[in-house]
C-alpha positions in Angstrom: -10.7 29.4 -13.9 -13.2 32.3 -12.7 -15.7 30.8 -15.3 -15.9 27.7 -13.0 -15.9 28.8 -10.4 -18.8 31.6 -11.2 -20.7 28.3 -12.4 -20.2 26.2 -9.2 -21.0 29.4 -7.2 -23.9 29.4 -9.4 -25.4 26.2 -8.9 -24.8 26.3 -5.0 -26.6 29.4 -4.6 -29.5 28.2 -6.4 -29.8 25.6 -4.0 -28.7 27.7 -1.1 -31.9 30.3 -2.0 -33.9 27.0 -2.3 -33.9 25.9 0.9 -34.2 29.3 2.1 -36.9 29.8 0.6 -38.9 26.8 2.3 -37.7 27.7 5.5 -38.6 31.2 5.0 -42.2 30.4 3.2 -43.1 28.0 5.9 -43.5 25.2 3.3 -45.2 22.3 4.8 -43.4 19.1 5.0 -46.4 17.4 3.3 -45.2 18.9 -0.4 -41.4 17.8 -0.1 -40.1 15.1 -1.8 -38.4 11.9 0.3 -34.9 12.4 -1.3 -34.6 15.8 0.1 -35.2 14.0 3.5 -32.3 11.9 2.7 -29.4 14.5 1.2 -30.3 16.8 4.4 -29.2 14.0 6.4 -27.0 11.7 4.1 -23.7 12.4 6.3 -25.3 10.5 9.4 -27.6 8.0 7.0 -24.0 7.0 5.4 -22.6 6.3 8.2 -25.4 4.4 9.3 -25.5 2.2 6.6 -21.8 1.9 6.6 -22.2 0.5 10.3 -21.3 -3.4 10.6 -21.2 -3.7 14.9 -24.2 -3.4 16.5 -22.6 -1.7 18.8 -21.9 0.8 16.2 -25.1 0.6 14.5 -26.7 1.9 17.9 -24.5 4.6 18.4 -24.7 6.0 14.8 -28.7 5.7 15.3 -29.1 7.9 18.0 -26.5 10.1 16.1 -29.4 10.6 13.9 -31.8 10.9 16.1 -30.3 13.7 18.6 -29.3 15.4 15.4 -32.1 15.3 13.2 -35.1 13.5 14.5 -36.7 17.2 14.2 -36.2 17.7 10.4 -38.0 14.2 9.8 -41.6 15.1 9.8 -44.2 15.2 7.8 -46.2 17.6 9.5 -45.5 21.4 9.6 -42.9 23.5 8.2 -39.2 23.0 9.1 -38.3 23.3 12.6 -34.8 24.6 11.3 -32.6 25.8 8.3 -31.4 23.0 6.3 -27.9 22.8 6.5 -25.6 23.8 3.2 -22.7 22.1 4.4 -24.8 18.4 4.4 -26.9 18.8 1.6 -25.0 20.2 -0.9 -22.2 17.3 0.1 -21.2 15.5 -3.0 -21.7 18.2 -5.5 -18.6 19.6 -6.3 -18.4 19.6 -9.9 -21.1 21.6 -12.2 -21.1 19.3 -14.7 -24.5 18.8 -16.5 -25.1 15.6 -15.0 -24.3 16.5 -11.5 -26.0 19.6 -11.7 -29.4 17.0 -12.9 -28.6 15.0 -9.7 -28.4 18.2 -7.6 -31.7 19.2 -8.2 -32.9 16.3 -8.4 -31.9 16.2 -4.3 -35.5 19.0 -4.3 -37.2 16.3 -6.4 -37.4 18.4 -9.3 -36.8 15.2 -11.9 -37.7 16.5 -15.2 -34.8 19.4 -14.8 -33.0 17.9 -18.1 -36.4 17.6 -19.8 -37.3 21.2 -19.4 -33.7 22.4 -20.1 -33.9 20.8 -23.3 -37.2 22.1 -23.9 -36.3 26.1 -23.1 -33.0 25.7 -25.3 -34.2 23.7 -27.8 -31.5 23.3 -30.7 -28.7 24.7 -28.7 -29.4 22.3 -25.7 -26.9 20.2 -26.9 -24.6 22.7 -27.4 -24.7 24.1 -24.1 -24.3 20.9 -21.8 -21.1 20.4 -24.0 -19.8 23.5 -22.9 -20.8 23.3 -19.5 -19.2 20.1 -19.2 -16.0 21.5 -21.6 -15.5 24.4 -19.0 -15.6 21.3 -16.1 -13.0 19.0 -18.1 -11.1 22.4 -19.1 -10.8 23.6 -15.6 -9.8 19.7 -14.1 -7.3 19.6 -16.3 -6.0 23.4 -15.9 -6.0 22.0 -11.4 -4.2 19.1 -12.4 -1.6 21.3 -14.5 -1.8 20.3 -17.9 0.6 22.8 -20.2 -1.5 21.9 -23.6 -4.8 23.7 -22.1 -5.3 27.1 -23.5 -8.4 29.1 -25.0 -8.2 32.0 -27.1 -10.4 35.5 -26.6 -12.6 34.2 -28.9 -13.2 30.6 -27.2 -13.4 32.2 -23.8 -16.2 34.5 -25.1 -18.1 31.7 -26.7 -17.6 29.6 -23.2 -18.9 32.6 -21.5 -22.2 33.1 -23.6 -22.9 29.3 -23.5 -22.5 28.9 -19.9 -24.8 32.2 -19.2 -27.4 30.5 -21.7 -27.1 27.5 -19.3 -27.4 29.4 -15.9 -30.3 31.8 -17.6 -32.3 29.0 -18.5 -31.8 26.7 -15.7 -33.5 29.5 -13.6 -36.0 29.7 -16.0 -37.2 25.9 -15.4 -36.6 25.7 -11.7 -38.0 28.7 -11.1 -41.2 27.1 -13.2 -40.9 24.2 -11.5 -40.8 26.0 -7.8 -44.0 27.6 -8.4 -45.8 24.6 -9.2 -44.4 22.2 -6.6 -43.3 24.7 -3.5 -45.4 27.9 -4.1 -48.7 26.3 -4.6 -48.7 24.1 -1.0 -50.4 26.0 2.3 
């Protein structure tokens, strides 16, 4: 399903001109929030944490260290670009509520608040899509034969999901301002 897919590209990129955008801006350290910290390294925190030996424990510690001892500061702007590959791991699936826990990951917690607030009466509406076009697509992948949309229902998915992705960069872009643009 292009839909979907358009939709995950969607939410990726968001995040993907995110991080940019603090590496390009110079954003100091000081203004980020602590899970952000954590999802840019979660792949070697994980495996930390996952570590019984203390043998192992050791090993996966300097792991850390060598890797990404720069990126954990709070002084200064980012030494580096934040990787895409680690911090975007785990989100997969647009679905509304991993799309809430994805940005989330640049502390922006009140997301689903301020979503609800733009769309007001057709909030509702347009998670259930969003999350219609996720279980429509699974179950397309997994190669169910009863799965079909007419013209009609395809066009309704499309303005609904649009709604979503218009007004989700509406209140992040809000958000942003407040939270990244405002900190020198």
């Amino acid at each position: 399903m292009l839909l979907w897919a358009d939709l995950e590209a969607y939410g990726g990129g968001l995040g993907e001109r995110a991080r940019g955008a603090i590496i390009a801006r110079l954003v100091p350290r000081t203004g980020v929030a602590a899970q952000m910290f954590y999802h840019m390294s979660q792949d070697l925190l994980r495996e930390l944490r996952d570590a019984a030996e203390p043998e192992k424990i050791a090993e996966r510690v300097f792991a850390f260290l060598t890797a990404d001892l720069p990126l954990w500061s709070r002084q200064g702007p980012f030494p580096s670009p934040i990787s895409a590959e680690r911090f975007n791991r785990g989100f997969a699936s647009p679905a509304f509520k991993r799309v809430v826990k994805y940005l989330n990951r640049f502390g922006y917690s009140d997301y689903g608040r301020d979503l609800a607030g733009r769309l007001q009466a057709r909030f509702q509406v347009t998670v259930n899509m969003v999350d219609h076009l996720v279980d429509t697509r699974n179950k397309v992948a997994h190669g169910d034969p009863a799965v079909s949309k007419t013209p009609a229902e395809l066009a309704e998915m499309m303005r609904l999901v649009r709604m979503f992705c218009s007004a989700t960069d509406s209140v992040f872009a809000s958000w942003w301002r407040t939270h990244f643009c405002s900190i020198r």
